[in-house]
C-alpha positions in Angstrom: 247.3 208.2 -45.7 244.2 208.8 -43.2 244.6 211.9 -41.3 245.1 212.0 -37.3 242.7 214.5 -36.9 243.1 214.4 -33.2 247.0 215.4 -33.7 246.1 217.9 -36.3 243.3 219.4 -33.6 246.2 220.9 -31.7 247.9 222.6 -34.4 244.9 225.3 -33.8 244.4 227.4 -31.0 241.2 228.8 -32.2 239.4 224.6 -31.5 240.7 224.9 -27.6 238.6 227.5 -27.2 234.7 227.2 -25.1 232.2 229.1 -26.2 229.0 229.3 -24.1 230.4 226.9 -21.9 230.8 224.5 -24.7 233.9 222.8 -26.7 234.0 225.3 -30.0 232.9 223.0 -32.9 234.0 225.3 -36.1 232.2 223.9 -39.0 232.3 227.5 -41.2 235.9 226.5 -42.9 234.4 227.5 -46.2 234.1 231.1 -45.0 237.6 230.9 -43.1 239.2 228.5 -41.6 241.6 227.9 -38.8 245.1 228.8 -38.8 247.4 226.8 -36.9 250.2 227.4 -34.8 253.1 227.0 -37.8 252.0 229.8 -39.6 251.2 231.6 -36.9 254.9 231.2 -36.0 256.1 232.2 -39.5 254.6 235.3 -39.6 255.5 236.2 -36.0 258.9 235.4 -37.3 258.7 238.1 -40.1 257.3 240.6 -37.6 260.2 239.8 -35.0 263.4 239.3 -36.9 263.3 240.9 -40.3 260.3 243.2 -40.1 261.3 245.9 -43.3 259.7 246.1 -46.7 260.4 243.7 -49.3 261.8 244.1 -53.6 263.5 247.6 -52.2 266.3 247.5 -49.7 270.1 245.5 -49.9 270.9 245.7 -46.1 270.9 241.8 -44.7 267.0 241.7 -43.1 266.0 243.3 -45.8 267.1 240.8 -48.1 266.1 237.9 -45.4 262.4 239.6 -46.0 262.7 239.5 -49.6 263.9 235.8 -49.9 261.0 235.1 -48.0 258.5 236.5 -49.4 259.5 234.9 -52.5 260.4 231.8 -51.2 256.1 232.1 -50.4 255.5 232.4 -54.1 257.4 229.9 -55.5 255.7 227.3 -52.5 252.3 228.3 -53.9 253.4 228.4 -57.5 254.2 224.5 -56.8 251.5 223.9 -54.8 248.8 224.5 -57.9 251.7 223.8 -60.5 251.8 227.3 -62.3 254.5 229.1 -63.4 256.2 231.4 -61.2 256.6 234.3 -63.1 252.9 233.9 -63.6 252.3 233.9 -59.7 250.7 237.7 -58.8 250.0 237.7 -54.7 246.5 240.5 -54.3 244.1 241.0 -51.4 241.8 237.8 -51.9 240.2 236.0 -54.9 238.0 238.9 -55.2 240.6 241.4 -56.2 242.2 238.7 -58.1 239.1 238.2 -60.2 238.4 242.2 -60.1 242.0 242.8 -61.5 240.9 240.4 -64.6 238.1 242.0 -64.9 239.8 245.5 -65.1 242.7 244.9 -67.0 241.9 241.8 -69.2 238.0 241.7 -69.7 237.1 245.5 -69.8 240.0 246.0 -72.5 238.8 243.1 -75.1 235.1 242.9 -75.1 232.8 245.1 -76.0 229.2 244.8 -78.3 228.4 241.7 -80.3 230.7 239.8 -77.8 229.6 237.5 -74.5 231.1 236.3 -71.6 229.5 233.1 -70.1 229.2 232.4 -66.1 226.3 230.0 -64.2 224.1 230.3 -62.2 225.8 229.5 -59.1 228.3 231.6 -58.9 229.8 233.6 -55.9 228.9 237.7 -55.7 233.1 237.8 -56.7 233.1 235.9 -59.6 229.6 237.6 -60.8 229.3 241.2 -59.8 232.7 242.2 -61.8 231.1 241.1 -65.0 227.8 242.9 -64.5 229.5 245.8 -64.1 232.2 245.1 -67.0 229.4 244.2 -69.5 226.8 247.7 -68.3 230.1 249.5 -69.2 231.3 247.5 -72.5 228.0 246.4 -73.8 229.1 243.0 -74.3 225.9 240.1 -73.5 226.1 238.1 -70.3 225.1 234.5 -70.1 224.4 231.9 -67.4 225.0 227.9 -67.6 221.8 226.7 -65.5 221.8 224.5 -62.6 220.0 220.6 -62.3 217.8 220.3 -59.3 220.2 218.5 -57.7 222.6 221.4 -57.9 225.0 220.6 -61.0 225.7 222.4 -64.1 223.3 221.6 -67.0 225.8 220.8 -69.6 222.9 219.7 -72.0 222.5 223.4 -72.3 226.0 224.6 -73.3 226.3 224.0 -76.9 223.4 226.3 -77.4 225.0 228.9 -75.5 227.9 228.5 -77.5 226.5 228.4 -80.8 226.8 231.4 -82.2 230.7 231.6 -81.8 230.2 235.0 -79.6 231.5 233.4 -76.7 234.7 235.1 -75.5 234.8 234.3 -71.7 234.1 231.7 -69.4 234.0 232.6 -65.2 233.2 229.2 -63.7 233.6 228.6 -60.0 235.4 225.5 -59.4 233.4 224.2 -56.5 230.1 226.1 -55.1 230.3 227.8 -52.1 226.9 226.5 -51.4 226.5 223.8 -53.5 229.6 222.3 -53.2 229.7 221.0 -56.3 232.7 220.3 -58.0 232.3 221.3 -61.4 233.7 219.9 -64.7 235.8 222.6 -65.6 237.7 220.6 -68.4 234.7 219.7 -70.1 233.3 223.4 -70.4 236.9 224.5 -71.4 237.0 221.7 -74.3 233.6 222.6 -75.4 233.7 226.7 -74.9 237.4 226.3 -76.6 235.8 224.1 -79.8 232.7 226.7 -79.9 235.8 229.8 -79.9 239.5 229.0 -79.7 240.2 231.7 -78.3 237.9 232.1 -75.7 239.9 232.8 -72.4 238.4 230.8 -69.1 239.1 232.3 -65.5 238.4 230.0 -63.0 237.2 230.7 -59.2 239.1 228.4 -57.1 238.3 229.4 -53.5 236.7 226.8 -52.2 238.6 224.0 -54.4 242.3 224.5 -53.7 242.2 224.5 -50.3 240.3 221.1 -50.3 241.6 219.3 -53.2 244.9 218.6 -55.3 244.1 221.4 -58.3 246.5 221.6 -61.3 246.9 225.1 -62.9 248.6 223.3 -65.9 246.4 220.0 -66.2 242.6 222.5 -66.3 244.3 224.0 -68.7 242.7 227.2 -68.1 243.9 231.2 -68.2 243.2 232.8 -65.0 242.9 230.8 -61.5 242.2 232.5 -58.4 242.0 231.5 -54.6 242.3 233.3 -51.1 244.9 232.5 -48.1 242.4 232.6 -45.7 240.2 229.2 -46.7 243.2 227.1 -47.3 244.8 227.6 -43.5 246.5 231.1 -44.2 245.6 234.5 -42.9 243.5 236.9 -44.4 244.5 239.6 -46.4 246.5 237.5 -48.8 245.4 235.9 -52.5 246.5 235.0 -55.2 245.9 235.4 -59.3 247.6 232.1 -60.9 247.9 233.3 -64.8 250.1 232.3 -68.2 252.7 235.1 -68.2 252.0 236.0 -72.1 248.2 237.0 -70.9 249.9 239.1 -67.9 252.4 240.8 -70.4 249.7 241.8 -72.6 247.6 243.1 -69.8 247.9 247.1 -68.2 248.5 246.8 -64.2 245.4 247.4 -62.1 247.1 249.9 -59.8 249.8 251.9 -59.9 252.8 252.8 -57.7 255.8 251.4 -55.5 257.7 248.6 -57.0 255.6 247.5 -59.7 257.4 250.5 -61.4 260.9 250.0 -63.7 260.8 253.3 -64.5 259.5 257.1 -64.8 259.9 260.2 -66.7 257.5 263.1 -66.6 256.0 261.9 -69.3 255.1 258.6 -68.7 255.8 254.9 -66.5 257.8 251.8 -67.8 256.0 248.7 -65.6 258.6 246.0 -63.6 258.9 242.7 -65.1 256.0 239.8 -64.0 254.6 239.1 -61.4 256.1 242.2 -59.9 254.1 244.3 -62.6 250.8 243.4 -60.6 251.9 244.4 -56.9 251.7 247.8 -56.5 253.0 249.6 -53.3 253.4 247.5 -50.0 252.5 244.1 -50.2 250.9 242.1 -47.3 254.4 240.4 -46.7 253.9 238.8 -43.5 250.5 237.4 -44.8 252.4 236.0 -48.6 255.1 234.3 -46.0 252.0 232.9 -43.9 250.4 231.4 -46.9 253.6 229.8 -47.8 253.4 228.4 -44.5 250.1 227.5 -44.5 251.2 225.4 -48.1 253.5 223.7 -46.1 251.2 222.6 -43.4 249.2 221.2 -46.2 251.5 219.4 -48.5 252.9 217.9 -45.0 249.4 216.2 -44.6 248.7 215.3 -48.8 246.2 217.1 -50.3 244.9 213.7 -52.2 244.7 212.6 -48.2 242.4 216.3 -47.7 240.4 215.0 -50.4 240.2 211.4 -49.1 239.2 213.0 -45.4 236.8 215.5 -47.1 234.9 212.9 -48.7 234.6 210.5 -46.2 233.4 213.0 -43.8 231.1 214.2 -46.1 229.5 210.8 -47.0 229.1 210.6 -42.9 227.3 213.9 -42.7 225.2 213.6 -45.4 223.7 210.3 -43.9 223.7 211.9 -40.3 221.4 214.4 -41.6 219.4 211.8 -43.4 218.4 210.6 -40.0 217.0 213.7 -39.2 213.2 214.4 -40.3 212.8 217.5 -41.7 216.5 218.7 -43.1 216.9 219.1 -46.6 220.4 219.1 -48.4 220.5 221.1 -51.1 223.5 219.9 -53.6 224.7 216.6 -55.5 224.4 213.4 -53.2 227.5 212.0 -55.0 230.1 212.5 -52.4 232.9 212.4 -55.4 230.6 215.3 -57.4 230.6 217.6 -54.1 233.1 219.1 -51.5 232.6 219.3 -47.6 230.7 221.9 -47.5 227.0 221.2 -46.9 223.9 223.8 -47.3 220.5 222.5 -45.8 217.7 223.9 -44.1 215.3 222.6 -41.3 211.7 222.7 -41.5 209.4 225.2 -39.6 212.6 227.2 -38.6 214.5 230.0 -40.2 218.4 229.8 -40.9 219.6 232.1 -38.7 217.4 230.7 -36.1 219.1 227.6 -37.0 222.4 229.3 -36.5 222.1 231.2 -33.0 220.9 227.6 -31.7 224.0 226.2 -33.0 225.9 228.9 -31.6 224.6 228.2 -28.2 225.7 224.3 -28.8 229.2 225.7 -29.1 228.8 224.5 -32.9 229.6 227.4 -35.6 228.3 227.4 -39.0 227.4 230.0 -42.0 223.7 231.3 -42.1 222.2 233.4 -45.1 222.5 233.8 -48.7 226.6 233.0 -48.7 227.2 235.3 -51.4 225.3 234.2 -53.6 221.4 235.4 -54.3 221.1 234.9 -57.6 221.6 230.8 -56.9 219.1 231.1 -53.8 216.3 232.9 -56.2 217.0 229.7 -58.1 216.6 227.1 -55.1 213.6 229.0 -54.3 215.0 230.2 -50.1 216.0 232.8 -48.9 218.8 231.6 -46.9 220.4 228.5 -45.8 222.8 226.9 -42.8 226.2 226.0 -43.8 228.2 223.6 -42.2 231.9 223.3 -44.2 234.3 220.8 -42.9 237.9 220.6 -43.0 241.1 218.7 -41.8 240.5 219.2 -38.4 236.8 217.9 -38.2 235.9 214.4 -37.4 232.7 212.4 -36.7 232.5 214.3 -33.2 231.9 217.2 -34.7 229.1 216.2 -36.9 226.8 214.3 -33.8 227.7 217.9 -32.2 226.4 219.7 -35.3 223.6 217.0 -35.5 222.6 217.8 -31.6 222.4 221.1 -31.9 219.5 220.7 -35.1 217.9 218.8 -33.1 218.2 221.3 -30.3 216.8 224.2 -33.0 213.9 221.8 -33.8 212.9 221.1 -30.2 212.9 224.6 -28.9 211.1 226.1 -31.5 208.4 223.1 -31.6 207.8 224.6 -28.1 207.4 228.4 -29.2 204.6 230.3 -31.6 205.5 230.0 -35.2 207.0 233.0 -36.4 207.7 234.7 -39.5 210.8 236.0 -38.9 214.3 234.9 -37.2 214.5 235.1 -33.5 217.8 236.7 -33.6 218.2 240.3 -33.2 221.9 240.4 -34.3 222.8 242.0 -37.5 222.6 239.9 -40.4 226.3 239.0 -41.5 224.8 239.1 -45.4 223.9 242.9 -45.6 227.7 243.9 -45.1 228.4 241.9 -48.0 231.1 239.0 -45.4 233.1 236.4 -47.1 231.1 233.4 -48.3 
């Protein structure tokens, strides 16, 4: 079913906004999208007629509070088709990733072992390994990119060879790339090199765009944030098979993730409770279910169907444009909706404050990820990342606005560095 993308437009607040006297185009959905007005309203529903902590008390809104918050995990437990019990709400995908790392990776590998990633993975799905492997002395290695931004999987079996392979971190679509990688494949092939290599798999920017199977990638660790996917911030998820969970120490300590205590030691709660310690971000876990709602309402093959259509319309928008280059697969089925490029004679964030004063709002800089910009050879790119509420308005807007970067600074001195003087979003380490 296409999408009514002018109906869905009002579900947001945020897109009635002007900014600069302009309609707000919000083209940054890869960094965090819009929440609309339904989960909006279920939270302010929490916060308004049951507001108390959740697991703990047996008076009525406490209760109401609890069934809610669990009525949100079994909605996204659906939604990816994993097991409840398997189900563990954190932060965002980086703690998710972070609490692998911790209490899965740093406990099982150590010298003569390796833990394979690429080379175009997010800081989140990159940084916890650098740090596990300096501590555990196990060997890091990288699956390289193509030049036209996919996984070289003519270089795998060699990576693989020697059978030391006990980990695989693979992002499931590039935050900057948008690729759309063939998880299956690497897990059939890091699985035949080591049966019992575990894979975790970064699904940030695929689960909010995309129908994604927990059970069909047939994976060990999936994790994904509430805030790309229509939810609010502050609320992830870690999708994992319960026996892995069992097997694995908490992260952190304290509240209800405890069954019991002496003075001489802790008994841990039964999964996924085992993993939330203290209190949870309940009114954000009930938002995401919310959010999951809003979604399966519109049919995430019909997200996809969107996505790529809209993608195959900017990409040939852009193509009209002298001077823009794309970086990332052309194949609109190999890629997702989020599209890196960069203009000639003018820096990114240039790029981006221009945009900005078009009323059009996109991502500038190295998006979390420097170690695949060293690799492109830039350092920095725009990012425009459509969603469900984008349509082919917002990409002539989007497409004005370059144009509107290229003729103002064909009438200015060339210059080294980027007009701006605002503080560049990438030095505080933002969300990609």
């Amino acid at each position: 079913m296409r999408l009514d993308v002018q109906t869905i437009k009002k579900d947001f607040p945020t897109l009635r906004r002007e900014v600069h006297g302009r309609r707000l185009v919000f083209v940054d959905s890869a960094a965090s999208s819009q929440t609309p007005q339904p989960v909006l309203d279920a939270m302010a529903d929490y916060y308004e007629q049951r507001r108390c902590n959740v697991e703990r008390g047996v008076y009525l809104i406490a209760t109401e509070a609890t069934e809610a918050y669990e009525t949100a995990r079994r909605k996204v437990a659906a939604f990816v088709d994993a097991p409840v019990e398997g189900t563990v709400f954190t932060r965002n995908t980086t703690e998710a990733i972070n609490l692998v790392a911790y209490s899965w990776v740093r406990r099982r590998l150590g010298e003569g072992d390796a833990l394979l990633a690429t080379e175009m993975e997010h800081h989140a799905n990159l940084v916890p390994w650098l740090e596990a492997a300096k501590e555990r002395g196990f060997e890091l290695r990288f699956v390289p990119i193509t030049d036209d931004g996919r996984l070289d999987l003519d270089a795998v079996p060699q990576l693989l060879a020697d059978g030391r392979v006990r980990f695989l971190a693979v992002t499931h679509q590039s935050n900057v790339l948008s690729t759309i990688n063939p998880v299956s494949e690497l897990v059939r092939q890091v699985r035949a090199a080591n049966p019992d290599c575990k894979v975790l798999v970064d699904g940030a920017q695929s689960v909010p765009h995309m129908p994604v199977s927990f059970r069909a990638l047939d994976v060990d660790f999936l994790a994904f944030s509430g805030h790309k996917m229509l939810g609010p911030t502050g609320i992830g998820v870690l999708v994992a098979r319960p026996e892995l969970l069992d097997a694995m120490p908490p992260f952190i300590t304290g509240g209800s993730m405890i069954l019991d205590v002496t003075l001489e030691g802790a008994r841990w709660n039964e999964l996924p409770h085992k993993f939330e310690a203290g209190t949870m971000p309940i009114a954000e876990a009930i938002g995401l279910g919310a959010a999951v709602d809003y979604l399966e309402g519109l049919g995430m093959e019909s997200v996809r169907a969107h996505e790529v259509e809209l993608t195959a319309a900017v990409l040939a928008a852009l193509d009209t444009v002298e001077g823009v280059t794309v970086h990332g697969p052309r194949d609109v089925r190999q890629r997702g909706g989020a599209v890196s490029f960069l203009v000639d004679g003018v820096h990114a964030h240039d790029v981006g404050t221009v945009l900005d004063h078009e009323g059009v709002a996109v991502r500038v800089g190295h998006h979390c990820a420097k170690p695949l910009m060293r690799r492109l050879g830039v350092a920095a790119t725009a990012r425009a990342s459509f969603y469900v509420y984008n349509d082919e308005d917002d990409i002539d807007a989007l497409v004005h606005g370059i144009r509107a970067a290229q003729a103002f600074f064909a009438a200015v001195p060339e210059r080294l560095e980027p007009v701006t003087t605002e503080r560049d979003p990438e030095t505080v380490g933002g969300p990609a």
